[in-house]
C-alpha positions as CSV (number, residue, x, y, z in Angstrom):
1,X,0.0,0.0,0.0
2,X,2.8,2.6,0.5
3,X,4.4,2.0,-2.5
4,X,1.3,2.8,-4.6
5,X,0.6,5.7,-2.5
6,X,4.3,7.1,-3.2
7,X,3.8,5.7,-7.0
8,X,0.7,7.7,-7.1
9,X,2.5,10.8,-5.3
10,X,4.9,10.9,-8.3
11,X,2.6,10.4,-11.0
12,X,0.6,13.5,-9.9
13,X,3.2,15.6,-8.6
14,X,5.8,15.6,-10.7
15,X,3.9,16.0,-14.1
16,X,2.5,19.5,-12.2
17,X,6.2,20.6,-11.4
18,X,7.2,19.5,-14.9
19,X,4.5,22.1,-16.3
20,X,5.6,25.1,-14.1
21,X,8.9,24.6,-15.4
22,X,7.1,23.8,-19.5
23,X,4.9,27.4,-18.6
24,X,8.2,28.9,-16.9
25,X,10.3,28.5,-20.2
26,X,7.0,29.7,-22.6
27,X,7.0,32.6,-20.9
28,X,10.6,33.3,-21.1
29,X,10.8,32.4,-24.7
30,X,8.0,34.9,-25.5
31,X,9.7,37.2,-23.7
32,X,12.4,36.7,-25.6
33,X,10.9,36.8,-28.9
34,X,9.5,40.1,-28.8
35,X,13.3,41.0,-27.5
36,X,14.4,39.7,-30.6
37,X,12.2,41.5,-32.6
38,X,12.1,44.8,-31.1
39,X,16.4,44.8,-31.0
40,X,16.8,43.3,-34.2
41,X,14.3,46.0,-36.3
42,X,15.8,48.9,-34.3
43,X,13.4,49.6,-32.0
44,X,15.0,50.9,-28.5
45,X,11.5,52.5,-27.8
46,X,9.2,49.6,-27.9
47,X,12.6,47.2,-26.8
48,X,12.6,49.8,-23.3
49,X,8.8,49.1,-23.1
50,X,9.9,45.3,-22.0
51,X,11.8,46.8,-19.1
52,X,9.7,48.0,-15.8
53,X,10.4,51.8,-15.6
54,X,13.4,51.2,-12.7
55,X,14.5,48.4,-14.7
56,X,18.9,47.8,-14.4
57,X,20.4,47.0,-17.4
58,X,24.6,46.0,-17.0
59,X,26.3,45.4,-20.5
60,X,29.7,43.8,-21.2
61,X,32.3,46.0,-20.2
62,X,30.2,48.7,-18.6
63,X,31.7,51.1,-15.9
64,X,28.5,51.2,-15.1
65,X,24.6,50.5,-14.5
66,X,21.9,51.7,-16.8
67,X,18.4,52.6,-14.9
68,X,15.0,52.9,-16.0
69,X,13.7,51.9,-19.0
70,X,14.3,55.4,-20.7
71,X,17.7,55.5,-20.1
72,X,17.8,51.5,-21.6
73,X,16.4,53.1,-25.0
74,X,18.9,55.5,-25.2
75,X,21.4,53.1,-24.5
76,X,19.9,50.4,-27.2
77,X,19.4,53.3,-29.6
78,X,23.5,54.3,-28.8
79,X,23.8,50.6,-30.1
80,X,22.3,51.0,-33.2
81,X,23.5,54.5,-34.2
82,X,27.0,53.1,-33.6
83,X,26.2,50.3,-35.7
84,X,27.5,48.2,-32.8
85,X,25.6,45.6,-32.9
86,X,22.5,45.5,-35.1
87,X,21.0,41.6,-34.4
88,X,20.9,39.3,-32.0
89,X,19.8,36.0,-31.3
90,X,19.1,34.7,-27.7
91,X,19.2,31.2,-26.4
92,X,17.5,29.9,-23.3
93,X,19.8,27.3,-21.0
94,X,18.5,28.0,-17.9
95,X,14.8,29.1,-16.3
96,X,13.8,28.8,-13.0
97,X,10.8,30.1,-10.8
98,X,11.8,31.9,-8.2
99,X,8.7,33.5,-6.4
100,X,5.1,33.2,-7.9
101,X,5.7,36.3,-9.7
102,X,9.8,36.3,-10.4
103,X,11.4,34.0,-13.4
104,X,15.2,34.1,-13.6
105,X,16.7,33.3,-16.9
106,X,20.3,32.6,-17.6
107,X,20.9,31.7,-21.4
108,X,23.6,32.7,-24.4
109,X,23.4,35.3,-27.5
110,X,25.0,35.7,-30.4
111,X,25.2,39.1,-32.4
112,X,25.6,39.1,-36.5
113,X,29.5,39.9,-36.6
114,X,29.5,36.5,-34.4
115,X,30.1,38.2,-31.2
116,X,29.0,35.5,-28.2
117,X,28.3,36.0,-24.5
118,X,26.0,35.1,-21.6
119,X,23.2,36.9,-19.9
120,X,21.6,36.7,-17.3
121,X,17.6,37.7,-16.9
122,X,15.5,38.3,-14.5
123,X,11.6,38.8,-15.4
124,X,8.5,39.7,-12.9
125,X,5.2,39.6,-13.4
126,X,3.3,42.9,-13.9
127,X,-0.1,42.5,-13.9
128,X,-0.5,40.3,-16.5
129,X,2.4,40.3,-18.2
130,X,6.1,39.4,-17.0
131,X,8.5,42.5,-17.9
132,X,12.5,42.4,-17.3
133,X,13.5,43.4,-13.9
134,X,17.2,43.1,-14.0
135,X,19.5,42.2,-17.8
136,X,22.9,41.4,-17.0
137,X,25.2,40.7,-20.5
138,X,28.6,39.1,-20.0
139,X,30.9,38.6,-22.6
């Protein structure tokens, strides 16, 4: 009898843990597709708009951290007027549930002059949608 109780245990519990983590990564990966789309046609405006409006944004080499989503368009817009870096592909490796309303996201990108690093995300749930709290890039 304790065996098919603990059987039973792990047929229902696990299959619910396995689609926290299944939701977890769907919402990431939209997350991350409207990134994608936003950086990659040049649009710091709408690309800030993902970030809540204290938002901290730390890119490879920086001296320093860039707050609030209006000062993250400037600095994506900086980006583009440089000609820096003009696409970029993200790729999930890692997402986790933190809190019921906090994802963290560690993952890799690639830019189009094959330029590779690692970032670190973490997204929180704003109303209804989940918005990027803190964007760390490491090269």
């Amino acid at each position: 009898m304790q065996v098919s109780r603990i059987i039973v245990l792990v047929l229902i519990v696990v299959p619910l843990l396995l689609a926290d983590t299944n939701d977890d990564y769907d919402i990431v990966a939209a997350g991350n597709k409207k990134w994608m789309g936003f950086f990659n046609s040049g649009n710091a405006l709408s690309l800030a708009q993902l970030y809540v409006q204290d938002a901290v944004l730390v890119t490879p080499g920086a001296q320093k951290f860039v707050q609030g989503n209006t000062n993250i368009a400037a600095t994506f817009k900086s980006l583009y007027d440089q000609k820096m870096i003009t696409h970029v592909t993200l790729t999930s490796k890692q997402v986790q549930r933190v809190n019921g309303t906090v994802i963290a996201e560690l993952g890799q990108y690639e830019n189009q002059s094959g330029g590779k690093g690692m970032y670190y995300v973490v997204w929180g749930k704003i109303g209804n949608n989940y918005m990027i709290l803190t964007d760390t890039m490491i090269n």
